[in-house]
Backbone of each chain as ProteinMPNN parsed JSONL, in Angstrom:
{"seq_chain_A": "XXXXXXXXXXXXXXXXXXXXXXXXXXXXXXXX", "coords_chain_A": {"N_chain_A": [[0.844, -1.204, 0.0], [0.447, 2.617, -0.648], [1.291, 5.316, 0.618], [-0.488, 7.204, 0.875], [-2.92, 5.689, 0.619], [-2.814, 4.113, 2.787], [-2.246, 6.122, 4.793], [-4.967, 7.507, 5.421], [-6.609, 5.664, 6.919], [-4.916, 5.203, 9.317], [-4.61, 8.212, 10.124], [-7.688, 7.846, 10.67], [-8.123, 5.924, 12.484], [-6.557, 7.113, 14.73], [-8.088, 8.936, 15.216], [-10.299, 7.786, 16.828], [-9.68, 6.405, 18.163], [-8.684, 8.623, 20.349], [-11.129, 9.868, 20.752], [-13.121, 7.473, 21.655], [-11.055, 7.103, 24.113], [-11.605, 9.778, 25.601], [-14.206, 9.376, 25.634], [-14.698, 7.081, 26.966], [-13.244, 8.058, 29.512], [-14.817, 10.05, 30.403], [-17.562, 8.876, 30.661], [-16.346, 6.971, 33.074], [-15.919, 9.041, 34.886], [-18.46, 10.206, 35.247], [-19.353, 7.918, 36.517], [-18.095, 7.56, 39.105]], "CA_chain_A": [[0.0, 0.0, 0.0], [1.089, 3.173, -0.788], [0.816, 6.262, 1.822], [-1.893, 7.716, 0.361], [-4.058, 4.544, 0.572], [-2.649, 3.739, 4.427], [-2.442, 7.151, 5.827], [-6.629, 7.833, 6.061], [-6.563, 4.555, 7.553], [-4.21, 5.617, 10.363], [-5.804, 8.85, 10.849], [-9.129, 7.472, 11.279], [-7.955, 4.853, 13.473], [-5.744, 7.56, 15.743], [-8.994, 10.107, 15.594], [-11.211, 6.903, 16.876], [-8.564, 6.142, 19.566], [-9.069, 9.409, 21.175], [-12.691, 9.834, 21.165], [-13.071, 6.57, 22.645], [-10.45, 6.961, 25.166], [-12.35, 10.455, 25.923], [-15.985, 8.667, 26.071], [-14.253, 6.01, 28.563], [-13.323, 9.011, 30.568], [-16.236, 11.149, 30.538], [-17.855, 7.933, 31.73], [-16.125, 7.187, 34.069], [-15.906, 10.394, 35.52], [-19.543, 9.911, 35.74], [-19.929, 6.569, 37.835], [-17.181, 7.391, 40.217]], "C_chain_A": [[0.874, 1.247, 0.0], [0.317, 4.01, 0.405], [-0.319, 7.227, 2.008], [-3.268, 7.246, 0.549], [-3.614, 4.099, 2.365], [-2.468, 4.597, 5.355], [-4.291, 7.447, 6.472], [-7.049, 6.882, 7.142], [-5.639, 4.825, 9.191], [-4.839, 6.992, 10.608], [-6.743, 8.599, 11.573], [-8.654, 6.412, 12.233], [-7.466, 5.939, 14.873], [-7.326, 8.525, 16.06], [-10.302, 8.924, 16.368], [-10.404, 6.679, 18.225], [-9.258, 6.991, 20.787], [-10.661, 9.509, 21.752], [-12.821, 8.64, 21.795], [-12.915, 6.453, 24.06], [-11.48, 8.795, 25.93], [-13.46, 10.448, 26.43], [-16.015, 7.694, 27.25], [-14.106, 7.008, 29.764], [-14.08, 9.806, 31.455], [-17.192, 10.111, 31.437], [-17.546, 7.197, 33.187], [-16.149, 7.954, 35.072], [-17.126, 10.041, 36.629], [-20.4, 8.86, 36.714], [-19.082, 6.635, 39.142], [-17.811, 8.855, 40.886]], "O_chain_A": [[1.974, 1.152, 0.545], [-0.73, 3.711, 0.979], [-0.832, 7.79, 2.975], [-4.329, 7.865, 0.626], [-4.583, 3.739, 3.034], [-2.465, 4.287, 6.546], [-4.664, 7.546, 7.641], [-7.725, 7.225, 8.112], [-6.214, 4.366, 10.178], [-5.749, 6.927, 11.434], [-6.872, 8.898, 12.76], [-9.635, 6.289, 12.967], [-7.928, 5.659, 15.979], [-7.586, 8.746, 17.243], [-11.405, 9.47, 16.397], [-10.925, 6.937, 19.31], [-9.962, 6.598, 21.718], [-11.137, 9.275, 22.863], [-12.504, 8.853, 22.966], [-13.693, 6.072, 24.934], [-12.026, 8.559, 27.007], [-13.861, 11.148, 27.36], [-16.858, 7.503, 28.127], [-14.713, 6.848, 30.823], [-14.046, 10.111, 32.647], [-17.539, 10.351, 32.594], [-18.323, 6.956, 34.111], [-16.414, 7.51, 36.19], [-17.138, 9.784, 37.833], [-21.467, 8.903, 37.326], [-19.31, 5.904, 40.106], [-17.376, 9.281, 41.956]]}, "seq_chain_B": "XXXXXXXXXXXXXXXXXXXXXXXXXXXXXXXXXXXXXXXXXXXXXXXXXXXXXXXXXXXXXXXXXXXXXXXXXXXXXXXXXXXXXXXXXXXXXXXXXXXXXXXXXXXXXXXXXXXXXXXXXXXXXXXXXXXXXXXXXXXXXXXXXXXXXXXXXXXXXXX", "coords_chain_B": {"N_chain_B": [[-18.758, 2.434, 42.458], [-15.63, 3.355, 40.712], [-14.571, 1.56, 39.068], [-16.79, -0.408, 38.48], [-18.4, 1.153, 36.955], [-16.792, 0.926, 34.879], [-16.487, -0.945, 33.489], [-19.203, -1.577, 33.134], [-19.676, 0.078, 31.324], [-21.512, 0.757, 27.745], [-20.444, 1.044, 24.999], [-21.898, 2.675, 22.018], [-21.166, 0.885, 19.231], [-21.659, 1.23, 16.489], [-21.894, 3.693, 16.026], [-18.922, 4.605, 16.537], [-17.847, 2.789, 14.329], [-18.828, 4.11, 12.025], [-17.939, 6.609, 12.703], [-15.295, 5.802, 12.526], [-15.264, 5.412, 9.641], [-16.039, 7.607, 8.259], [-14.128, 9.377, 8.876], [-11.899, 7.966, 7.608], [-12.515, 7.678, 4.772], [-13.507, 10.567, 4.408], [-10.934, 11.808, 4.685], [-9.379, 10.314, 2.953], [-11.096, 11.032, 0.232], [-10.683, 13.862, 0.17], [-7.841, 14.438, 0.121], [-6.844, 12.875, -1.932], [-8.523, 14.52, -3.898], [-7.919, 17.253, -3.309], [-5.26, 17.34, -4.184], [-4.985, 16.846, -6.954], [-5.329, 19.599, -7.896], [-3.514, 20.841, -6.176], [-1.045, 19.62, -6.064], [0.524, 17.673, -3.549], [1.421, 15.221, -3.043], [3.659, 12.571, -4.507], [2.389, 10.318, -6.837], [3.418, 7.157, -6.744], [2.84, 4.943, -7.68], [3.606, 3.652, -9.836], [3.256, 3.878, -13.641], [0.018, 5.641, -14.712], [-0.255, 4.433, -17.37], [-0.199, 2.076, -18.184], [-1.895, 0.569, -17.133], [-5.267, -1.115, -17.939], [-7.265, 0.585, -17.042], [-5.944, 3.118, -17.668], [-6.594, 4.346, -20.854], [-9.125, 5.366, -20.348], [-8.928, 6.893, -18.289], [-7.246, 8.815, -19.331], [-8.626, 10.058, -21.184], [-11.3, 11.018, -19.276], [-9.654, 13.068, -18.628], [-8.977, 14.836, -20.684], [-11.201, 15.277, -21.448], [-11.862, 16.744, -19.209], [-13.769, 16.07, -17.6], [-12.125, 14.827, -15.409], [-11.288, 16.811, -13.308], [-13.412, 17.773, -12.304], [-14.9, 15.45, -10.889], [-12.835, 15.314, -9.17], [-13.117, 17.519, -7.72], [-15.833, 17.652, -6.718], [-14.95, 15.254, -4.732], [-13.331, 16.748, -3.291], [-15.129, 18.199, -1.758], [-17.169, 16.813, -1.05], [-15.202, 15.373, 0.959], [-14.612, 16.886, 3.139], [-17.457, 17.598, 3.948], [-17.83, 14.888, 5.071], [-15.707, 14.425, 6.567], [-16.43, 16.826, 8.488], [-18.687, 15.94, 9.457], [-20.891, 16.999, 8.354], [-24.138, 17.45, 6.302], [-23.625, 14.968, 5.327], [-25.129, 12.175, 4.706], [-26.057, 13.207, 2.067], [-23.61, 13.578, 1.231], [-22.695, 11.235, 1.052], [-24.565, 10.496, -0.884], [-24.375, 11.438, -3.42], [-21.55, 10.794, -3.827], [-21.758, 7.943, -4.498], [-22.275, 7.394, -7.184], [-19.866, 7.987, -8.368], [-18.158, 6.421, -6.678], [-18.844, 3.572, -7.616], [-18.199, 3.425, -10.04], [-15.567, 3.704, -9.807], [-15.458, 0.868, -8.553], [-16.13, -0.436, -10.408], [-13.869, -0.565, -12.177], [-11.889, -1.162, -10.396], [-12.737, -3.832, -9.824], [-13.181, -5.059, -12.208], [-11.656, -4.63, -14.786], [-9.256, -3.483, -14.079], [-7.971, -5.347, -12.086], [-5.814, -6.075, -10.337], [-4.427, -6.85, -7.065], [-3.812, -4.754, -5.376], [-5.162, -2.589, -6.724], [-7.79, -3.65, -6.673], [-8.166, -3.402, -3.908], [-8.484, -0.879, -3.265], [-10.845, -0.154, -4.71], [-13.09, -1.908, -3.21], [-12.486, -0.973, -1.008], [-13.476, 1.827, -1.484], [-16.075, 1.485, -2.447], [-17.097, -0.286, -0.539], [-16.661, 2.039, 1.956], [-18.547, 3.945, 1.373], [-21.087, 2.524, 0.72], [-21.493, 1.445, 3.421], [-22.017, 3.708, 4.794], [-24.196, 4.74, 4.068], [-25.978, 2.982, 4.593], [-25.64, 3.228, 7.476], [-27.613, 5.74, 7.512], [-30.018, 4.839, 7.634], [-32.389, 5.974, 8.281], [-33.101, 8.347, 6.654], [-32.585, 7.011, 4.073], [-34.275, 4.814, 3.507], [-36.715, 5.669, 2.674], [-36.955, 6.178, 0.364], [-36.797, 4.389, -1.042], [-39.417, 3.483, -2.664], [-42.321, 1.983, -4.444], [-44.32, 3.187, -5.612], [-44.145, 6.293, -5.291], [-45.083, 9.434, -3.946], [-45.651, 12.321, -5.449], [-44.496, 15.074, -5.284], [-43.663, 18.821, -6.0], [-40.851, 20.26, -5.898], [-40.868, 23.002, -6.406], [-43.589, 23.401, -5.329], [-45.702, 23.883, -2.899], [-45.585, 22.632, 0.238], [-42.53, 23.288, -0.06], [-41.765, 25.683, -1.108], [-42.565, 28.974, -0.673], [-45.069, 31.246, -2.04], [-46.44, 32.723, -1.619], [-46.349, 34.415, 0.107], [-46.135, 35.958, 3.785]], "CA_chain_B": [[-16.966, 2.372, 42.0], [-15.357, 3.325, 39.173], [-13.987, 0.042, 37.851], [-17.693, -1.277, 38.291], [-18.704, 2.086, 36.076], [-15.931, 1.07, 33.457], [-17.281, -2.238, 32.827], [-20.848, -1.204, 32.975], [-20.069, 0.932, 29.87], [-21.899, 0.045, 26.433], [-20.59, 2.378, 23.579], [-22.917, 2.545, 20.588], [-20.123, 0.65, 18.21], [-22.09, 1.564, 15.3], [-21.361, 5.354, 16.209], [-18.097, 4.588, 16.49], [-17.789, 2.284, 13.208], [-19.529, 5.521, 10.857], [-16.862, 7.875, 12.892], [-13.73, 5.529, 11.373], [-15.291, 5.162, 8.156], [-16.119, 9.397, 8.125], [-12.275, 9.847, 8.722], [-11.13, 7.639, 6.523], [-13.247, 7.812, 3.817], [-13.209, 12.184, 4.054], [-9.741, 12.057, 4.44], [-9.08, 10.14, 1.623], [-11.881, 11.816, -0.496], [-9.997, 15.425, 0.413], [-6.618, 14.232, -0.2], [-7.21, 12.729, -3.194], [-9.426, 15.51, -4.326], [-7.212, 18.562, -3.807], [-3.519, 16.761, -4.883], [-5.624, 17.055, -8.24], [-5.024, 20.778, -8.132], [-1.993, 21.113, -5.675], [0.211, 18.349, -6.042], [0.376, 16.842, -2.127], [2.661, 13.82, -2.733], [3.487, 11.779, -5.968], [1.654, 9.027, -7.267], [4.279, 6.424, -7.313], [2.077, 3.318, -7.719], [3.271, 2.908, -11.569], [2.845, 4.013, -14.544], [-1.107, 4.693, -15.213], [-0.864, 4.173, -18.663], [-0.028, 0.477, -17.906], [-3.161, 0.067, -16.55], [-6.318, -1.189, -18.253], [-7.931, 2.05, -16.816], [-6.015, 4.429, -18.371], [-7.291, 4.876, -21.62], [-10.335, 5.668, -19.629], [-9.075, 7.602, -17.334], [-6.935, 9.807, -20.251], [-10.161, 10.454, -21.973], [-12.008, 12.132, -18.634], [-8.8, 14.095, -17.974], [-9.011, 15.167, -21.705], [-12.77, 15.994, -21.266], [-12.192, 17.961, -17.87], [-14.327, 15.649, -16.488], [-12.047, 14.51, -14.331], [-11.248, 18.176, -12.268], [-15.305, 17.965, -11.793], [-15.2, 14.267, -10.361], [-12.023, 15.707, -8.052], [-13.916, 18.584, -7.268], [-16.792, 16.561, -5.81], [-14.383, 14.071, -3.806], [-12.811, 17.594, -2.447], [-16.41, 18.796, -1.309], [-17.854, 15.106, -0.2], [-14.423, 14.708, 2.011], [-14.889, 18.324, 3.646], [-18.418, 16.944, 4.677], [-17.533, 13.457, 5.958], [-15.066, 14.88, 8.045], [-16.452, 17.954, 9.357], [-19.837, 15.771, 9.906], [-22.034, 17.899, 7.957], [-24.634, 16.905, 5.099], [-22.94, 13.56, 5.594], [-26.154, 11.295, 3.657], [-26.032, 13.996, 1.171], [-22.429, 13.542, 0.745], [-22.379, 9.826, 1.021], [-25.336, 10.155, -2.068], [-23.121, 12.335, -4.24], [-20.206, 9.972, -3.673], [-21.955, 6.776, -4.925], [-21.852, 7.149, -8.515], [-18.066, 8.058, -8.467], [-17.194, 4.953, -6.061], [-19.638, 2.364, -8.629], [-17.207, 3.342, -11.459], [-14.51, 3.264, -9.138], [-15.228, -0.043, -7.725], [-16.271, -0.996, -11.083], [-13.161, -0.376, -13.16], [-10.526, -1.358, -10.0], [-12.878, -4.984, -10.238], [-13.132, -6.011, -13.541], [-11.094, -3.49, -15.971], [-7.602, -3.607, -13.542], [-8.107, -6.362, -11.602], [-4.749, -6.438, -9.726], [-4.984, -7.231, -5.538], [-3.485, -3.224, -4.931], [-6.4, -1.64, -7.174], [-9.05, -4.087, -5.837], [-8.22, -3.289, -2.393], [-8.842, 0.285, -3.393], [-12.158, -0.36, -5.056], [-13.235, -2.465, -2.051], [-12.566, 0.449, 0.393], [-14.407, 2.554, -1.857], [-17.259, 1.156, -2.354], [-17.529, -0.641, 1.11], [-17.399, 2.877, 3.263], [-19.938, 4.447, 0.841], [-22.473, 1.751, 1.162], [-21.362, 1.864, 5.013], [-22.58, 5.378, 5.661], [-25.309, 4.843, 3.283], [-26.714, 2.074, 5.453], [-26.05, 3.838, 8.384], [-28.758, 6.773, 7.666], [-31.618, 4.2, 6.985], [-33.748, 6.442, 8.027], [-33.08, 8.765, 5.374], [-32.697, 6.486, 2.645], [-35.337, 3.946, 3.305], [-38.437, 6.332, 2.074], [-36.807, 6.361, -1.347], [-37.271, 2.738, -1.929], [-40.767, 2.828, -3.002], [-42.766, 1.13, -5.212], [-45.148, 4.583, -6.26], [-43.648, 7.204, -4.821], [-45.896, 10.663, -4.326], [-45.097, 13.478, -6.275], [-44.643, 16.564, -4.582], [-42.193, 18.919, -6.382], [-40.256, 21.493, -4.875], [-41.588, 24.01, -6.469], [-44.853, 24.015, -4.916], [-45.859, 24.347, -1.247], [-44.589, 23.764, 0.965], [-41.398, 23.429, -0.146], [-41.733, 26.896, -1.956], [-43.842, 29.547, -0.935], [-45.096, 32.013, -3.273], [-47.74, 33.352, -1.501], [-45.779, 35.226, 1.355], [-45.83, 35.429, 5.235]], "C_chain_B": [[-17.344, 2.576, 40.386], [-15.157, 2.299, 38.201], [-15.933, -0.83, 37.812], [-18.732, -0.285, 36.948], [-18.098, 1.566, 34.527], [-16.439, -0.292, 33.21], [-18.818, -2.408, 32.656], [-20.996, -0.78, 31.293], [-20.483, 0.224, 28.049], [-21.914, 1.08, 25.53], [-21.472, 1.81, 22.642], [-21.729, 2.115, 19.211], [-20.538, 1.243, 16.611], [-21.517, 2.896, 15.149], [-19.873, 5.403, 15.924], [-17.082, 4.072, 14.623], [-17.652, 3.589, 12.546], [-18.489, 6.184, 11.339], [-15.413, 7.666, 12.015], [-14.012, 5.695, 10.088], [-15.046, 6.6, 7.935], [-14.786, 9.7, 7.889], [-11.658, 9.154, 7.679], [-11.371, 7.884, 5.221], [-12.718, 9.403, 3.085], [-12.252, 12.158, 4.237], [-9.101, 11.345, 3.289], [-9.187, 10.909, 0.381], [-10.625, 13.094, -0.8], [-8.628, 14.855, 0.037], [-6.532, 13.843, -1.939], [-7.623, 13.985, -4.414], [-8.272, 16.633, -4.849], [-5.359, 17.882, -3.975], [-3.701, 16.398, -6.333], [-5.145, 18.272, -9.167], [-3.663, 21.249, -7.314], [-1.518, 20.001, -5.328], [1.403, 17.742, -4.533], [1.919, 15.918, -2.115], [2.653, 13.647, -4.223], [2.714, 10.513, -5.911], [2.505, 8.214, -7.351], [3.991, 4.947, -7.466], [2.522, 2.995, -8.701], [3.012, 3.349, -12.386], [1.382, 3.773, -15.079], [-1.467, 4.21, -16.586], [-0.841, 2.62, -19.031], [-1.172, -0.017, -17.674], [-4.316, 0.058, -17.338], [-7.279, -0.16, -18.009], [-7.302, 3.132, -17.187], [-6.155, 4.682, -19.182], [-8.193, 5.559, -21.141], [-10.377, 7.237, -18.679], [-7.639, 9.247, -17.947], [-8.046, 10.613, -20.516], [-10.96, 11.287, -20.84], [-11.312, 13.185, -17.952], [-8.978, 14.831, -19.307], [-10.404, 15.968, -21.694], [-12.891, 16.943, -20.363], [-13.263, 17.425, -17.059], [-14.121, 15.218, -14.867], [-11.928, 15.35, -12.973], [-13.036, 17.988, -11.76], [-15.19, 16.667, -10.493], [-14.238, 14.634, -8.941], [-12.78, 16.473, -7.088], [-14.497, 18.251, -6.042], [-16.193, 15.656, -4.543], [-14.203, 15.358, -2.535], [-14.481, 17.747, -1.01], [-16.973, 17.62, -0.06], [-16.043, 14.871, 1.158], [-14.626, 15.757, 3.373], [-16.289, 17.585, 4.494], [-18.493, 15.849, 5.269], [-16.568, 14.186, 6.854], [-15.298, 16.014, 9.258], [-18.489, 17.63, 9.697], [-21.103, 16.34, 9.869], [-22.445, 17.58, 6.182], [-23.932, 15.406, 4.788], [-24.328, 12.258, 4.775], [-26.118, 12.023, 2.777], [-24.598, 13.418, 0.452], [-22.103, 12.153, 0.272], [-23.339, 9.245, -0.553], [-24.572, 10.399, -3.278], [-22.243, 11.463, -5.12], [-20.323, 8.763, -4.818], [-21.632, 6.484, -6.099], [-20.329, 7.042, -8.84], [-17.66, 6.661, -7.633], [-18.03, 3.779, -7.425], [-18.62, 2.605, -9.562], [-15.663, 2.957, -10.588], [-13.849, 1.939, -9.267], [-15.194, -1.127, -9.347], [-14.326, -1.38, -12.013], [-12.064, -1.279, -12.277], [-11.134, -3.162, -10.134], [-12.594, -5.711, -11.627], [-13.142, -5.161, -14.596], [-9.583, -3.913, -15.665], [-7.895, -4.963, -13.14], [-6.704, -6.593, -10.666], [-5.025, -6.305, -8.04], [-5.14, -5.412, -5.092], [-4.952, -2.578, -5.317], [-7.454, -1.714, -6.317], [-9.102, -3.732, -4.495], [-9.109, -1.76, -2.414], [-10.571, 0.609, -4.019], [-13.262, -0.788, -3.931], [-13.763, -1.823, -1.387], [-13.648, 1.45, -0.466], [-16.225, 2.772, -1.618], [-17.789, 0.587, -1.436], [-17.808, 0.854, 2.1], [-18.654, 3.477, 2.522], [-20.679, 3.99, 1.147], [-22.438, 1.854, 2.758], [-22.577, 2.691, 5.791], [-23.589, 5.232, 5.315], [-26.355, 4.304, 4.348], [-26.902, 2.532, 6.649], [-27.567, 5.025, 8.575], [-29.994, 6.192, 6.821], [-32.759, 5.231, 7.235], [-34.031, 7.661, 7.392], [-33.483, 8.641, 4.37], [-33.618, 5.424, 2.129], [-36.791, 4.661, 2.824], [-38.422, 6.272, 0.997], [-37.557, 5.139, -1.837], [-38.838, 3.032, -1.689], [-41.166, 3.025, -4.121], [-43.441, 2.601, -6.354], [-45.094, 5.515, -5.134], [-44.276, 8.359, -4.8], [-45.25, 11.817, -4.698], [-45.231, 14.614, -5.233], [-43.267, 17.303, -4.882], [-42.299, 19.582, -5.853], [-40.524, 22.496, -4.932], [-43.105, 24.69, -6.382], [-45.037, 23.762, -3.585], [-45.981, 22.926, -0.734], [-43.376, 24.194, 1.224], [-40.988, 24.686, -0.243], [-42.898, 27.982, -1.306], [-43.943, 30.784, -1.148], [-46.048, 33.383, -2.411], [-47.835, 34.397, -0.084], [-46.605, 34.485, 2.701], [-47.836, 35.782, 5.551]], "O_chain_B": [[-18.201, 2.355, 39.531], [-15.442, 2.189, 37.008], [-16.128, -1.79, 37.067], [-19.554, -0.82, 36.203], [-18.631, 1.704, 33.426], [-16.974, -0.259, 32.102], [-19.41, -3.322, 32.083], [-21.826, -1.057, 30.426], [-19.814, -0.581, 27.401], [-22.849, 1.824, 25.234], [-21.724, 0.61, 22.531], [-21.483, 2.939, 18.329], [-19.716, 1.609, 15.771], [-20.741, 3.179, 14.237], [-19.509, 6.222, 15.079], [-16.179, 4.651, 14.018], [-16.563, 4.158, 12.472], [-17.779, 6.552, 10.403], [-14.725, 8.422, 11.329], [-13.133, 6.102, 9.329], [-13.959, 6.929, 7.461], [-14.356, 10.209, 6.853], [-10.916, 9.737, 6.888], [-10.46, 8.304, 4.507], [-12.064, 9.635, 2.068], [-12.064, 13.204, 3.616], [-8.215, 11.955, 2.69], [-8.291, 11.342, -0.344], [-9.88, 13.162, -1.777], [-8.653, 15.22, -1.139], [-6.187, 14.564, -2.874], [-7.084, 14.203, -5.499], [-7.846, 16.895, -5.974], [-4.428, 18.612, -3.634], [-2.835, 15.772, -6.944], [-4.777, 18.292, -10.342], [-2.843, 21.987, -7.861], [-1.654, 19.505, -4.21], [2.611, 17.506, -4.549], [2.973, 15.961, -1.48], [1.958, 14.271, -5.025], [2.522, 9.843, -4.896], [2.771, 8.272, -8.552], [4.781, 4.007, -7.382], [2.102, 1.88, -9.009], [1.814, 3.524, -12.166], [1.025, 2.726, -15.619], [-2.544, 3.738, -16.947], [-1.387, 2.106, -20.007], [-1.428, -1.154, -18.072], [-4.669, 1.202, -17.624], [-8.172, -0.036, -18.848], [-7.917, 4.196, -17.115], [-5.926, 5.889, -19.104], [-8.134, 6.711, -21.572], [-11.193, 8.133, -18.465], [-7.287, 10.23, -17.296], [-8.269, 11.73, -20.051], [-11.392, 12.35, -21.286], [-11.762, 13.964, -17.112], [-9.258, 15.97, -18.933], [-10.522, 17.171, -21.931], [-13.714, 17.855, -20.44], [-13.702, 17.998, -16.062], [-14.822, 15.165, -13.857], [-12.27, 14.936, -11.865], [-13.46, 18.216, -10.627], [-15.382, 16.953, -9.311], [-14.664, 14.361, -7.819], [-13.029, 16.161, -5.924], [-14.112, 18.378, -4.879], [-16.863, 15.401, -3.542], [-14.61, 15.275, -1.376], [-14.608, 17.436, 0.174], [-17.102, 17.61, 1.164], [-16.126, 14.121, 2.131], [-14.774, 15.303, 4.508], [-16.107, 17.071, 5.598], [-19.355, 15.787, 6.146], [-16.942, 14.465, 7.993], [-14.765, 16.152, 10.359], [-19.334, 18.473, 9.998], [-22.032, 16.344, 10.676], [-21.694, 17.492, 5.211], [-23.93, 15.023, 3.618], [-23.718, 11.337, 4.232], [-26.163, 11.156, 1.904], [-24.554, 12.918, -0.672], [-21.389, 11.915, -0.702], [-23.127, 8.211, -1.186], [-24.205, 9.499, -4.033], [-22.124, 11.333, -6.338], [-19.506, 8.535, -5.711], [-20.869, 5.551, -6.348], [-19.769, 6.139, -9.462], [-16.803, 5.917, -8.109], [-17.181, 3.243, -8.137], [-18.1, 1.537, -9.885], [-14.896, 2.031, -10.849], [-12.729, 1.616, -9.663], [-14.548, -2.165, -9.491], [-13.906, -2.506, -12.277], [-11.343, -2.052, -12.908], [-10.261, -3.953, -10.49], [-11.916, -6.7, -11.903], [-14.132, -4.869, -15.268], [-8.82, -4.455, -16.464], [-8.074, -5.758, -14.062], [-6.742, -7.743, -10.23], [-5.959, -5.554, -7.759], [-6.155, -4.876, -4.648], [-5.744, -2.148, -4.479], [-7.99, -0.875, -5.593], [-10.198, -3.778, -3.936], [-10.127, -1.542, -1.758], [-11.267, 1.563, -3.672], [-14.245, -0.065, -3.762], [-14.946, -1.777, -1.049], [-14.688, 1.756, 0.117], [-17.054, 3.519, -1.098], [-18.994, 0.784, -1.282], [-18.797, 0.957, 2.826], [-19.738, 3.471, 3.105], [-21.389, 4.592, 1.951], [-23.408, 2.368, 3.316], [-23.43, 2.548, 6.668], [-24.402, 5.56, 6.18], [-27.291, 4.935, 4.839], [-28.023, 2.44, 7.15], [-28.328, 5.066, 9.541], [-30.66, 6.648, 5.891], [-33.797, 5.324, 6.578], [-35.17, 8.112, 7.517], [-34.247, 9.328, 3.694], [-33.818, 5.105, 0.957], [-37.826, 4.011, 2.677], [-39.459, 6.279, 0.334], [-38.476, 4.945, -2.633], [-39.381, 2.812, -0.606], [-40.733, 3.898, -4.873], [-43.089, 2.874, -7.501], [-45.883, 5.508, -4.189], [-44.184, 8.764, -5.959], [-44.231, 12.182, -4.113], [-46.195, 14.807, -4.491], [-42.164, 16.951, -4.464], [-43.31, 19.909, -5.231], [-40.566, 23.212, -3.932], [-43.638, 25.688, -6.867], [-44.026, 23.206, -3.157], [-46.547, 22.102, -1.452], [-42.973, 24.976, 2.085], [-39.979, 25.027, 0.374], [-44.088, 27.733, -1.497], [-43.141, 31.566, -0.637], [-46.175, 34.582, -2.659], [-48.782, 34.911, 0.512], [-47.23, 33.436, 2.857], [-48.339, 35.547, 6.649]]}, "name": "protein", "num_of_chains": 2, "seq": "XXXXXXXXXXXXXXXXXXXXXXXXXXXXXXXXXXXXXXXXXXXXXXXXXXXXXXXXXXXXXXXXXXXXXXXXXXXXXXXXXXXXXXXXXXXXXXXXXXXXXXXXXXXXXXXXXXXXXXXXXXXXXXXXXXXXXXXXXXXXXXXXXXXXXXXXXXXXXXXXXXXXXXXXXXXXXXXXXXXXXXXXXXXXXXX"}
């Protein structure tokens, strides 16, 4: 694959990361 | 407790799914799009004239079709990523990924293309599917007319 075709792919994976790890937080937050 | 909070939790994966595809998809789209008009990176996949698609894909650079088709990717990636008109964008899209998907299946046919066809046409239908309740009113059988240019889409007849 060239970097063109495996960078969006890494983006979207790193911008999916965060939000996640953000939504785990926020939740948490909230039960503790 | 918290740890009984953090295992309680049930994300909406679907939400999550549509968010990777959005990024990848509009960041592709947009990259793609504007390295049309400002030249981003090189293409170094190959020679496209090697390829069973470039006659094809001479001919709608020759026509100026293809700056239009860029255009569109630019526009449609802009909206997948910035999560606005997003079924709109994902409608848009379709025709351009079907030729896409069509040409990298059974025109090129090599694993690299197909992968690229694949992705194409897999997040499109994706998103598509995601906003059923959008796109499920279309499907019907006898559909009622009501054009836009009459009420209440339009109205003529003031406040």
């Amino acid at each position: 694959m060239m970097p063109h075709q495996y960078g969006p792919l890494l983006f979207a994976t790193a911008v999916l990361l965060i939000v996640l790890v953000r939504d785990w937080l926020v939740h948490k937050g909230d039960k503790s | 407790m918290a740890m009984n909070g953090a295992l309680t939790w049930k994300p909406d994966w679907t939400a999550y799914a549509l968010l990777w595809v959005r990024m990848a998809f509009g960041s592709h789209s947009l990259i793609s799009g504007l390295n049309n008009f400002v030249p981003i990176f090189a293409l170094s996949g190959g020679d496209p004239s090697l390829s069973p698609i470039g006659p094809f894909m001479g001919q709608l650079i020759d026509m100026g079709l293809y700056d239009v088709v860029k255009a569109i990717e630019m526009v449609v990636g802009v909206c997948l990523l910035t999560n606005r008109f997003v079924p709109l964008a994902a409608a848009i899209e379709l025709p351009i990924s079907v030729v896409i998907a069509y040409l990298c299946f059974f025109v090129d046919g090599s694993p690299n293309i197909m992968f690229s066809g694949a992705r194409e046409i897999g997040f499109n239908l994706f998103i598509l599917a995601c906003y059923a309740d959008t796109f499920l009113p279309i499907v019907a059988v006898k559909a009622k007319v009501r054009p836009i240019w009459r009420s209440p889409y339009l109205r003529s007849d003031g406040p």
